[in-house]
C-alpha positions as a Markdown table, in Angstrom:
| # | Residue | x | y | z |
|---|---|---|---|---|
| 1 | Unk | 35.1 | -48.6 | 24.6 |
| 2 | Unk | 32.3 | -46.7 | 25.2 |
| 3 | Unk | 28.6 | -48.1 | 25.3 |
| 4 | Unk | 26.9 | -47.3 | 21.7 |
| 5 | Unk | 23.9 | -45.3 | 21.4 |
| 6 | Unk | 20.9 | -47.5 | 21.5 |
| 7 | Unk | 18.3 | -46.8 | 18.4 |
| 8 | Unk | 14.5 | -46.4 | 19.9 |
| 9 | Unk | 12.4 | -48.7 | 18.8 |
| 10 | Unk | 9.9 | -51.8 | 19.2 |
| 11 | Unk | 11.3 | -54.5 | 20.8 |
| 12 | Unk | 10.2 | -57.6 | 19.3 |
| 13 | Unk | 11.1 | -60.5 | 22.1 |
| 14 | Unk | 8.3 | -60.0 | 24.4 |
| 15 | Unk | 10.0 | -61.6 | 27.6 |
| 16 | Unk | 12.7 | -59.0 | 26.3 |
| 17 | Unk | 10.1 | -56.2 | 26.5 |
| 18 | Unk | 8.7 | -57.6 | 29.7 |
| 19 | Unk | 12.0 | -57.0 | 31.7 |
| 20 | Unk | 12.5 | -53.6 | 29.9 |
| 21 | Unk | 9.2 | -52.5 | 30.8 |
| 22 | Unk | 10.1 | -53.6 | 34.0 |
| 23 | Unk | 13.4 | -52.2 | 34.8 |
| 24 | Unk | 12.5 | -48.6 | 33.3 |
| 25 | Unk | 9.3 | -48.1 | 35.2 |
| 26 | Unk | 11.1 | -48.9 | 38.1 |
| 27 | Unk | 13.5 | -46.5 | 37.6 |
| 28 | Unk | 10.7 | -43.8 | 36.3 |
| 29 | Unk | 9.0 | -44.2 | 39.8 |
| 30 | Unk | 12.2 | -43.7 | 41.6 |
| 31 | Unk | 13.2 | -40.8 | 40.1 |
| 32 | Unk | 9.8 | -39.3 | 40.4 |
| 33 | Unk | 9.9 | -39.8 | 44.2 |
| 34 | Unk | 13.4 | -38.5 | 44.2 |
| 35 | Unk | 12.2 | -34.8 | 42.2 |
| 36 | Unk | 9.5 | -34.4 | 44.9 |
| 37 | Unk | 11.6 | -35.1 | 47.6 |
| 38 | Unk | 14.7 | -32.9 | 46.6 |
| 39 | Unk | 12.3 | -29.9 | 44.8 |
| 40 | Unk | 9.2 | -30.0 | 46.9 |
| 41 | Unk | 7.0 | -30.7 | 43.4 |
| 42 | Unk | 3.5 | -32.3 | 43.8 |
| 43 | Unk | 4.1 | -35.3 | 40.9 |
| 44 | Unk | 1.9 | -37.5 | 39.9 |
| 45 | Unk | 2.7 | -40.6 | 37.6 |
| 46 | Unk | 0.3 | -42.9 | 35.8 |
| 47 | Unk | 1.4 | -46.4 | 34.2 |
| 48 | Unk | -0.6 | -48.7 | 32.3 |
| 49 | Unk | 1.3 | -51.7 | 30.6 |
| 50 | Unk | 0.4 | -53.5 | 27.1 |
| 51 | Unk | -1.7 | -56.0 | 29.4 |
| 52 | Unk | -3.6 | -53.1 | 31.3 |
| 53 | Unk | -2.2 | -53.2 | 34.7 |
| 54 | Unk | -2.0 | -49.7 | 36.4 |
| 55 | Unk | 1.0 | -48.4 | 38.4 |
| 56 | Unk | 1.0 | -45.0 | 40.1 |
| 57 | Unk | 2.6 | -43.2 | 42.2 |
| 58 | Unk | 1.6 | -39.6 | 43.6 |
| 59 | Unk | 3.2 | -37.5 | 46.2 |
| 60 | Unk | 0.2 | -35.4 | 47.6 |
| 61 | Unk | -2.6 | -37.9 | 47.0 |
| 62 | Unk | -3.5 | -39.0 | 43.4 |
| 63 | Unk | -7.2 | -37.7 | 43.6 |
| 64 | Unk | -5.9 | -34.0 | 45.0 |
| 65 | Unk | -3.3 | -33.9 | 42.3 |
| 66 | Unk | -5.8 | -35.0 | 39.8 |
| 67 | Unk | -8.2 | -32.3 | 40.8 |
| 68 | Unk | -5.7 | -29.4 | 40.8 |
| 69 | Unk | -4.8 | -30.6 | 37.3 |
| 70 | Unk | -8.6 | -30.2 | 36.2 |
| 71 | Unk | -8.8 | -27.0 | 37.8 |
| 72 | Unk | -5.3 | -25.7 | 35.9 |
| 73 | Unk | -6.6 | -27.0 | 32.6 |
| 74 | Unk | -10.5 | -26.2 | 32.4 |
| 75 | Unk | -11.0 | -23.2 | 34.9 |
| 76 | Unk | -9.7 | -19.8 | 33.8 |
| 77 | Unk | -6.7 | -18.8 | 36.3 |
| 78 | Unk | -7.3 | -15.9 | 38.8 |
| 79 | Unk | -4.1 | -14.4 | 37.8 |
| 80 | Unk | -5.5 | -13.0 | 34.5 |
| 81 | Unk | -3.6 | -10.2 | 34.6 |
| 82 | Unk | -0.4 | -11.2 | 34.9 |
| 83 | Unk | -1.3 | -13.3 | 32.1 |
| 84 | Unk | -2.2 | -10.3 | 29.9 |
| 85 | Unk | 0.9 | -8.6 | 31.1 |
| 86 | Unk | 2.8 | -11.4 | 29.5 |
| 87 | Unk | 1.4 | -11.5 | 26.6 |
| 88 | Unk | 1.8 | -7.2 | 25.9 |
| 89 | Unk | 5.4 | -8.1 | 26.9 |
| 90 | Unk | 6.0 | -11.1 | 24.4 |
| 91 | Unk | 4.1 | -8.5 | 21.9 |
| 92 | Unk | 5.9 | -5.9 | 22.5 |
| 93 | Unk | 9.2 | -7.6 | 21.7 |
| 94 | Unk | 7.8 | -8.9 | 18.5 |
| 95 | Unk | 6.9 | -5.5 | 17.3 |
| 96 | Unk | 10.1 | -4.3 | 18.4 |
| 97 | Unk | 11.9 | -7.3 | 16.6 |
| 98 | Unk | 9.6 | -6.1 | 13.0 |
| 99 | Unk | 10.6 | -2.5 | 14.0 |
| 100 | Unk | 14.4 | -2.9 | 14.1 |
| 101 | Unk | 14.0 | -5.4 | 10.9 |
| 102 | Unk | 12.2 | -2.2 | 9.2 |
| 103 | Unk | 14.6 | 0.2 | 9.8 |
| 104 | Unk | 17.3 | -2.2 | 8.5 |
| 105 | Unk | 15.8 | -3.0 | 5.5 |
| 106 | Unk | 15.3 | 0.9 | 4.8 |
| 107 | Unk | 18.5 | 1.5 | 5.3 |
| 108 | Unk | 19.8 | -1.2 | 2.9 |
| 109 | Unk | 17.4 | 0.2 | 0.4 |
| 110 | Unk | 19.1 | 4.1 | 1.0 |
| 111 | Unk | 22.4 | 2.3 | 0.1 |
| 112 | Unk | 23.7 | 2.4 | 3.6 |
| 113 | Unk | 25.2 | -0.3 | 6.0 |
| 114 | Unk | 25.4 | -2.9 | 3.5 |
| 115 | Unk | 28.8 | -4.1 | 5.1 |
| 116 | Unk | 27.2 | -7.0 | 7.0 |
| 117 | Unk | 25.0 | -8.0 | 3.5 |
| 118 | Unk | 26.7 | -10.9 | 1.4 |
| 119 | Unk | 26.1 | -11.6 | -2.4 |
| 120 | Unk | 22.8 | -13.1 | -2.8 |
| 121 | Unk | 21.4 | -10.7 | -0.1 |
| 122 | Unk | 23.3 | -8.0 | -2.3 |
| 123 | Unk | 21.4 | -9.5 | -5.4 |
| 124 | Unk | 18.2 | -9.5 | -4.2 |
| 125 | Unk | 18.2 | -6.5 | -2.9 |
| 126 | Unk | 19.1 | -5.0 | -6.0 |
| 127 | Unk | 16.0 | -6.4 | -7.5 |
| 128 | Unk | 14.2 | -4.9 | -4.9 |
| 129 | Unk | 15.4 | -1.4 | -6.3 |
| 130 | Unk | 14.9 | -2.5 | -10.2 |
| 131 | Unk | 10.9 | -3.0 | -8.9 |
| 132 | Unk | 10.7 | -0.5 | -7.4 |
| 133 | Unk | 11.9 | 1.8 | -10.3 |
| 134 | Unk | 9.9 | 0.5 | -12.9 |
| 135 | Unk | 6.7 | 0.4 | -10.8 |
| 136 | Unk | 7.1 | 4.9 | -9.6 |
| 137 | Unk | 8.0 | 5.2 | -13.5 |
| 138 | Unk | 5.0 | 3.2 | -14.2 |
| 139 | Unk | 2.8 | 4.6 | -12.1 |
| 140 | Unk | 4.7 | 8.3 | -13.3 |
| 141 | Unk | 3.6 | 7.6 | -16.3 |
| 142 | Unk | -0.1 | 6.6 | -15.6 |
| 143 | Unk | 0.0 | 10.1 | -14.0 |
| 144 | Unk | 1.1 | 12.1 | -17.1 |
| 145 | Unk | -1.6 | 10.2 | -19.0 |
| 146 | Unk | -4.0 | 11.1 | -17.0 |
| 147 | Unk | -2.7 | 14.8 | -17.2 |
| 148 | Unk | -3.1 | 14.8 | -20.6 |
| 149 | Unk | -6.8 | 13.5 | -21.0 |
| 150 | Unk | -8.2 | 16.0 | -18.3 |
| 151 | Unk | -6.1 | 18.9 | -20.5 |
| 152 | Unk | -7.2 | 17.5 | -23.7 |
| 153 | Unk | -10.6 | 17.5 | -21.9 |
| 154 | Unk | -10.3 | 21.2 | -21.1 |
| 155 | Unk | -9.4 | 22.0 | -24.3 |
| 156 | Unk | -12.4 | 21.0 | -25.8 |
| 157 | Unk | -14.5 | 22.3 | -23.2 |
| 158 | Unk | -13.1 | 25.9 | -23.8 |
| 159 | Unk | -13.1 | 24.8 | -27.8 |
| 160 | Unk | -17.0 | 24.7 | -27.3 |
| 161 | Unk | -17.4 | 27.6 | -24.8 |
| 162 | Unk | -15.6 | 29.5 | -27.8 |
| 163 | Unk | -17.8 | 28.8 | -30.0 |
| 164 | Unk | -20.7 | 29.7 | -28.3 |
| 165 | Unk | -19.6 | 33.2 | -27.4 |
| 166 | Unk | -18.8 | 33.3 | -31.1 |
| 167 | Unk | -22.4 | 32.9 | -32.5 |
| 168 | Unk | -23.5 | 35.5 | -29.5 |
| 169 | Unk | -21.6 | 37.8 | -30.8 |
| 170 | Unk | -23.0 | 37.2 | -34.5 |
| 171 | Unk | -26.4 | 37.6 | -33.3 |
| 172 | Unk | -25.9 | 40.4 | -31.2 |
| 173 | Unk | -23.6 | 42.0 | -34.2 |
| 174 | Unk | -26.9 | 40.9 | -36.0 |
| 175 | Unk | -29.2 | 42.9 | -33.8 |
| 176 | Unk | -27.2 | 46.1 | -33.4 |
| 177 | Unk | -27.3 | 46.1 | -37.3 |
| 178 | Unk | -31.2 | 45.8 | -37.4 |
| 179 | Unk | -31.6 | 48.4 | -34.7 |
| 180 | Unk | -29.5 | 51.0 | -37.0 |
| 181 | Unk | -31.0 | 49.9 | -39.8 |
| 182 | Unk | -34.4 | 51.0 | -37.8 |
| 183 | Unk | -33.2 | 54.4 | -36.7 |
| 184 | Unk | -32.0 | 55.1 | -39.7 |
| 185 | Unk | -35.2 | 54.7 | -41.6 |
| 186 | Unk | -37.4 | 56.5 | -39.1 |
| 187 | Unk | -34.6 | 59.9 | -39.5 |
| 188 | Unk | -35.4 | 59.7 | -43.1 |
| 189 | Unk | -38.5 | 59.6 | -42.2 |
| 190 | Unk | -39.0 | 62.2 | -40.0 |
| 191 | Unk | -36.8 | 64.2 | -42.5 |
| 192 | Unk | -39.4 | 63.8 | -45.6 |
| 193 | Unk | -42.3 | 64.9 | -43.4 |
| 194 | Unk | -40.5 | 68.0 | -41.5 |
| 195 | Unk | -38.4 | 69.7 | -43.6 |
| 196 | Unk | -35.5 | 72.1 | -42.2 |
| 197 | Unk | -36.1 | 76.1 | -44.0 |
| 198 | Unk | -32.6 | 77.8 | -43.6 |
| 199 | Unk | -32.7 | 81.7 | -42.7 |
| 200 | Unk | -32.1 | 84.1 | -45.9 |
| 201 | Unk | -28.7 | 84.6 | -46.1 |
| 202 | Unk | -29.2 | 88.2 | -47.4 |
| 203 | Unk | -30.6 | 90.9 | -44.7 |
| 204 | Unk | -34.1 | 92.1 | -44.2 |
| 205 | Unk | -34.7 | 95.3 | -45.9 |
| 206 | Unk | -36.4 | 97.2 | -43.4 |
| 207 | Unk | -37.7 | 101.0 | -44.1 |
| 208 | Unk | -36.4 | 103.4 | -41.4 |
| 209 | Unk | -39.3 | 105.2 | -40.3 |
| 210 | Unk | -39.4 | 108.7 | -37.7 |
| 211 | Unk | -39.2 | 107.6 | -34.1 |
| 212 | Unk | -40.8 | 109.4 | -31.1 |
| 213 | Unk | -39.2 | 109.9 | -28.4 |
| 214 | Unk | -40.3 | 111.8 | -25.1 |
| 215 | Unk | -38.2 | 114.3 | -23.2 |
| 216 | Unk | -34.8 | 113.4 | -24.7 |
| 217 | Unk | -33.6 | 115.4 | -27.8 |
| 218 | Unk | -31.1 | 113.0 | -29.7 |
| 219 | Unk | -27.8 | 115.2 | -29.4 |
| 220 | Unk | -25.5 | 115.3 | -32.7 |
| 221 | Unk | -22.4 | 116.8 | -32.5 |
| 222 | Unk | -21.7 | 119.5 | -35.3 |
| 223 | Unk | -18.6 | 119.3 | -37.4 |
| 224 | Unk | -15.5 | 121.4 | -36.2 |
| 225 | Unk | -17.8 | 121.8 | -32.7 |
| 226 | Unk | -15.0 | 121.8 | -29.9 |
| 227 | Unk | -17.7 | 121.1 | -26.9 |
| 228 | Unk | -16.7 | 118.2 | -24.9 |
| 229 | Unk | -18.5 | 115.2 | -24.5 |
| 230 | Unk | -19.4 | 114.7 | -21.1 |
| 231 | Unk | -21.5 | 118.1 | -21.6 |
| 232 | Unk | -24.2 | 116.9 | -24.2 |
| 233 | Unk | -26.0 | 115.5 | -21.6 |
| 234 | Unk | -27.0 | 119.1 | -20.2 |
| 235 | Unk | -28.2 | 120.0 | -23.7 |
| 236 | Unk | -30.1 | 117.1 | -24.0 |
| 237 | Unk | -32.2 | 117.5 | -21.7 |
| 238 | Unk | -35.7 | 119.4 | -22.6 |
| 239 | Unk | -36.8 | 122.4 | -19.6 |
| 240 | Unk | -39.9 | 122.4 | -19.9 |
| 241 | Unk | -42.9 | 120.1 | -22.2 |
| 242 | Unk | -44.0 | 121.7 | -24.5 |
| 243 | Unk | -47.9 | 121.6 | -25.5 |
């Protein structure tokens, strides 16, 4: 039979503990000379028992290792940048890890690739889509609401502007009134104090009196007379004054 596993704790007998304590640190200090030996690794072991006695071991000098370890633990390292290097590189495969996840989860969302999902993944990602429904028909809603103020808004600002340019137009209706009202009284006005006289409708009598006239004899053509025309003019003429 093979040797049961032994459960870690305490031991009680203290010669018991004694020749634990004894065998084990001498096996912990062989096998820490055999790793520097066989992998060239600068080890240094401390041991202090329950009664204060120190054992050690060191393979390139307790003090040297000691001071290398101070050096390593409180001094920043020269090698900063490979240090930062490492640590874009372990950030870059986180962010590339949340990237892929992303891209998963929105394509579970779209209804695609949902082979791999089982049922409560299934489940909960239909909740997922039941939130997210009532929260754009919530917030679709909050929209039209606010629509509707700003319109009913508007419509009471152009109810008002209405009703302004309403009463203008009463007092300018007002003042056009007044200003025919004032023409027409200064027409009648100027009618009463200059009155129109119309011409006679009948012609003036006038008496036909002789009329002179100098070297032309008015030339009347005698009844049955078969002179032409164009030859009064020779007989019209006067050779001659007469005084």
């Amino acid at each position: 039979m093979g040797r049961g596993r032994v459960e870690l704790k305490r031991i009680e007998n203290k010669i018991n503990r004694q020749v634990t304590f004894s065998k084990r640190r001498n096996g912990l200090l062989k096998k820490a000379y055999e790793l520097s030996v066989l992998c060239d690794a600068e080890i240094a072991l401390i041991i202090f028992s329950n009664r204060g006695k120190l054992y050690e071991f060191s393979s390139s000098g307790m003090t040297k290792t000691l001071e290398r370890y101070q050096r390593c633990c409180f001094i920043p390292h020269d090698n900063t940048h490979e240090r930062e290097t490492q640590s874009w590189y372990q950030e870059v495969i986180k962010l590339n890890a949340k990237y892929e996840a992303l891209q998963r989860t929105q394509r579970h969302l779209l209804g695609e690739d949902l082979g791999p999902l089982n049922m409560k993944e299934l489940h909960n990602l239909e909740k997922q889509l039941e939130g997210a429904l009532a929260r754009a028909r919530q917030r679709k809603t909050q929209i039209m609401m606010e629509q509707m103020d700003d319109l009913r808004k508007k419509e009471r600002q152009l109810g008002d502007l209405n009703k302004q340019l309403i009463i203008k137009l009463e007092a300018e209706g007002q003042n056009l009134e007044t200003i025919q009202g004032l023409w027409g009284c200064c027409g009648a006005a100027a009618t009463e104090n200059f009155p129109l006289h119309l011409s006679q409708t009948q012609p003036m009598e006038c008496d036909l009196q002789p009329v002179l006239q100098i070297g032309y004899h008015h030339y009347v053509e005698a009844e049955g007379s078969s002179a032409p025309k164009d030859m009064a003019g020779e007989t019209n003429f006067i050779h001659g004054w007469v005084i």
